[in-house]
VOGU-3710 file (C-alpha; in Angstrom, 3 decimals, decimal comma):
1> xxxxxxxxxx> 94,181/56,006/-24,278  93,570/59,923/-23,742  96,275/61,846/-21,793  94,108/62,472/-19,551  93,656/58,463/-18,589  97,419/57,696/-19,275  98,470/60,339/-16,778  97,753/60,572/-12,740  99,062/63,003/-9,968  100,118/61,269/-6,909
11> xxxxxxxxxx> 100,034/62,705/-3,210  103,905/62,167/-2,187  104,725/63,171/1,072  107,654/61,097/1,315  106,424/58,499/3,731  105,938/54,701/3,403  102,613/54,191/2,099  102,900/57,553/-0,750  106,512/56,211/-1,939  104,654/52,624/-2,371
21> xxxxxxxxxx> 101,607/54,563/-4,117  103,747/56,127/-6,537  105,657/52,829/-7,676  101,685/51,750/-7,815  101,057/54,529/-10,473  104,600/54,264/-12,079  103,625/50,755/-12,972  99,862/51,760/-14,539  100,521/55,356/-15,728  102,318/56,670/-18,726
31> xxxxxxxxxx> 103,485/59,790/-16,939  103,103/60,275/-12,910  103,351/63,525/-11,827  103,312/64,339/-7,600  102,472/66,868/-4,977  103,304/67,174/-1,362  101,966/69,689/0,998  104,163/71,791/3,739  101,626/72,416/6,120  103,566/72,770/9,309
41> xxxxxxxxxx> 104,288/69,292/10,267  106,887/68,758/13,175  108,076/66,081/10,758  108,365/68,273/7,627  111,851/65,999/6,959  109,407/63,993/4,959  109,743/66,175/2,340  113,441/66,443/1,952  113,318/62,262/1,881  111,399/62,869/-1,738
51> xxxxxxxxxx> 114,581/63,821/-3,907  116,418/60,376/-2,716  113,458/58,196/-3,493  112,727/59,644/-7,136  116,295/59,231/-7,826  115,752/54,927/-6,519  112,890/54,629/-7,873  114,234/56,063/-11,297  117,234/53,797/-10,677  114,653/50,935/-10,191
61> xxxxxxxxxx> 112,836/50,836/-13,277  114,434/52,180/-16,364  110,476/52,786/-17,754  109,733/54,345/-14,127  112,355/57,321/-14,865  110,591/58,202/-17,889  107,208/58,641/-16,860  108,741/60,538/-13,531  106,495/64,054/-14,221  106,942/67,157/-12,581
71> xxxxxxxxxx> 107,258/67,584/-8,800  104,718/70,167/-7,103  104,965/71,525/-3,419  102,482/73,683/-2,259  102,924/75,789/0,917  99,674/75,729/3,066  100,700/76,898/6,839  97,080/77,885/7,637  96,203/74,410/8,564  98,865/74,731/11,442
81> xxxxxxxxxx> 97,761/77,599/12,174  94,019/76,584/13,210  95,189/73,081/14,383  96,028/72,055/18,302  97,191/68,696/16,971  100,861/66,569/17,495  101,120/66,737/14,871  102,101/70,517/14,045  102,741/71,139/17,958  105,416/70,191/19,786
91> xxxxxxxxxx> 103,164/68,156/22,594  102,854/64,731/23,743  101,016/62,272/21,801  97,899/60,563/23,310  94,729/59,908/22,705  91,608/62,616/22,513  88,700/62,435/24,611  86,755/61,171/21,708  88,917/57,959/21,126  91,103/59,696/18,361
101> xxxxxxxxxx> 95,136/60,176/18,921  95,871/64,041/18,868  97,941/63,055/15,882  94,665/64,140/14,027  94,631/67,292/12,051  90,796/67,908/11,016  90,326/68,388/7,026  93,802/67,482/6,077  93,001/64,975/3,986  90,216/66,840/2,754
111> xxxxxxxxxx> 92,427/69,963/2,312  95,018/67,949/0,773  92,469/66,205/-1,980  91,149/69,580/-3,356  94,272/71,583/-4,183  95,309/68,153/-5,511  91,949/68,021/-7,881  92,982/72,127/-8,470  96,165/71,670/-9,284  95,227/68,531/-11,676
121> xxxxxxxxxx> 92,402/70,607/-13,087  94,687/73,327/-14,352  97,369/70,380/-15,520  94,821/68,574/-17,630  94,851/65,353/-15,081  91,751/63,077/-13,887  93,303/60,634/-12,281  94,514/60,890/-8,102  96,182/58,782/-6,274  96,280/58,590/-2,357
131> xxxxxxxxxx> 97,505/56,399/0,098  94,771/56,510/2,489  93,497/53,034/4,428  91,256/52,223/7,102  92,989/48,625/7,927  95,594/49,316/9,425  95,508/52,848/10,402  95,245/55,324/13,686  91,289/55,877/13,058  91,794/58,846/11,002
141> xxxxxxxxxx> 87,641/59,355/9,374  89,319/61,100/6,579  91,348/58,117/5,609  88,315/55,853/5,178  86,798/54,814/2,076  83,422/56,717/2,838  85,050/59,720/3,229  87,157/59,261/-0,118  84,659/58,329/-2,583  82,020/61,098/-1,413
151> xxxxxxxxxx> 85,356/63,905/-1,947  85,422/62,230/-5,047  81,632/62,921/-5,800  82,249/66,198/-4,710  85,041/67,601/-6,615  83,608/65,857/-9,973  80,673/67,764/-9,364  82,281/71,535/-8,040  84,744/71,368/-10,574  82,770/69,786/-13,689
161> xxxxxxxxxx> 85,954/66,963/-14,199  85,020/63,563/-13,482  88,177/63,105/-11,457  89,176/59,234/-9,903  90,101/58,986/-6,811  92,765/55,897/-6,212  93,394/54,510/-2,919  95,523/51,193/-3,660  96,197/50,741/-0,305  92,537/51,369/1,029
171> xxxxxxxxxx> 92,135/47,595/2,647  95,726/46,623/2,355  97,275/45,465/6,369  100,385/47,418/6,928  102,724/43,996/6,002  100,261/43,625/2,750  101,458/47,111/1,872  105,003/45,966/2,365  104,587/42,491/0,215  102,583/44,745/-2,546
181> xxxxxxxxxx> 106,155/47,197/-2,377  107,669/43,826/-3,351  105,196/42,907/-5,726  105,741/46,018/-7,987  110,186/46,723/-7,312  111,263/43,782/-5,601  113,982/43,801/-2,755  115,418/46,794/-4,503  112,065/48,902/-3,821  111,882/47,505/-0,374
191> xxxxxxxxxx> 115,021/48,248/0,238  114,693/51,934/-0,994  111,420/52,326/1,660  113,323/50,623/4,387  116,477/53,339/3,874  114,546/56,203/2,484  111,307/57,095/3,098  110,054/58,802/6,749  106,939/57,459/8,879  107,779/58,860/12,028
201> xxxxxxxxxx> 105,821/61,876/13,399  108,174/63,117/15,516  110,931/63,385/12,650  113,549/61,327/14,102  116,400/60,182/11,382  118,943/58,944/13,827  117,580/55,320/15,031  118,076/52,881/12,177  115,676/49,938/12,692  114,768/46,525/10,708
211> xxxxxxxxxx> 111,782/48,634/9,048  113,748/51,829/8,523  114,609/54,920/10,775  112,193/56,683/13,291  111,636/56,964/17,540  110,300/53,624/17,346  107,432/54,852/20,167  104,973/56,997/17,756  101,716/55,296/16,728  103,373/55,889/12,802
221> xxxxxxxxxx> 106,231/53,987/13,612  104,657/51,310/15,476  101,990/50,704/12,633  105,561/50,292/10,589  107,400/48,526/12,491  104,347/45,974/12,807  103,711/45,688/9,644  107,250/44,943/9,155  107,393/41,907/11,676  104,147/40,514/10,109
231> xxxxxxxx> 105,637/41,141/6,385  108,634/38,936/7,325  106,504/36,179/9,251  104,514/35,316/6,547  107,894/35,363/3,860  108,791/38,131/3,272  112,180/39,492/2,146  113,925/40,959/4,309
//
């Protein structure tokens, strides 16, 4: 296997679904490296959740900790800047005249996918990994599968790299992304989500709840926090 196939660069924001995406490359990659993106976000304590769960997830896995690559964060505060979203104001959420929560911020996924694909370009990496779905999901068009595999068209062709775009969790339910957690770390990877990673968007640390910590109210934690109920109906470990 090239380097370039045994090595893939994983969006990490510190949330749920990134922290269960990078366990998902840990387990098929020889080295993993990660980026998140400070863009403004009224819940920018995502980021500071990212040192705890390398350090589990190293803990986990004695193989995990050595393909654990380099960290990257990259600073982008112009997509605040241009956005009237929830998500970097500090507003109510509801939903948008055309049937999409204000929670929206237009091109971030986009945004986020091509300094990803520049920043792998200049480290020699092909491989992308996202944890974008359109099952369970606030109706985000960026997140769906369309939208991914014609950015992945795209950037192959502007930047001459056949780059892969991964999306593990693409048609996963919110409880199969749980069970899939437990499929690749067990409780102990579970465990580390439920204590250590951050879904809500309003930042909130304080409430501790069954599925982890957050306002409980937020479409992010609610999509969490059902996922969780349906995770444990069907067997899951608790």
């Amino acid at each position: 296997m090239s380097e370039q196939d045994a090595t893939a660069l994983v969006l990490f924001s510190g949330g749920q679904d990134s922290t269960t995406c990078l366990a998902w490359a840990l387990d098929r990659f020889t080295r993993v490296e990660t980026i998140g993106f400070a863009y403004g976000q009224r819940h920018a304590i995502e980021l500071d959740c990212r040192a705890r769960l390398f350090e589990g997830l190293a803990q986990l896995r004695p193989e995990w900790a050595g393909r654990l690559g380099d960290n990257h964060t990259l600073d982008i505060p112009t997509l605040a800047s241009i956005s009237e979203t929830a998500l970097t104001r500090d507003v109510a959420i509801e939903m948008g005249a055309d049937g999409l929560p204000n929670t929206f911020v237009p091109g971030r996924n986009l945004v986020f996918l091509t300094f990803a694909a520049a920043l792998a370009y200049r480290r020699g990496i092909r491989h992308i990994v996202g944890g974008m779905c359109e099952t369970d999901y606030s109706g985000y068009p960026d997140c769906r599968d369309d939208t991914i595999k014609a950015l992945q068209t795209a950037l192959s062709l502007g930047m001459a790299r056949p780059f892969e775009l991964h999306t593990p969790l693409m048609w996963l339910s919110k409880a199969a992304t749980w069970q899939l957690a437990h499929d690749l770390g067990g409780r102990g990877l579970v465990d580390l989500i439920r204590e250590q990673s951050h879904t809500c968007y309003l930042g909130e640390r304080g409430a501790r709840h069954d599925w982890g910590h957050g306002c409980g109210r937020c479409p992010a934690c609610e999509l969490r926090a059902k996922g969780w109920r349906e995770y444990i109906a069907v067997g899951g470990q608790a």
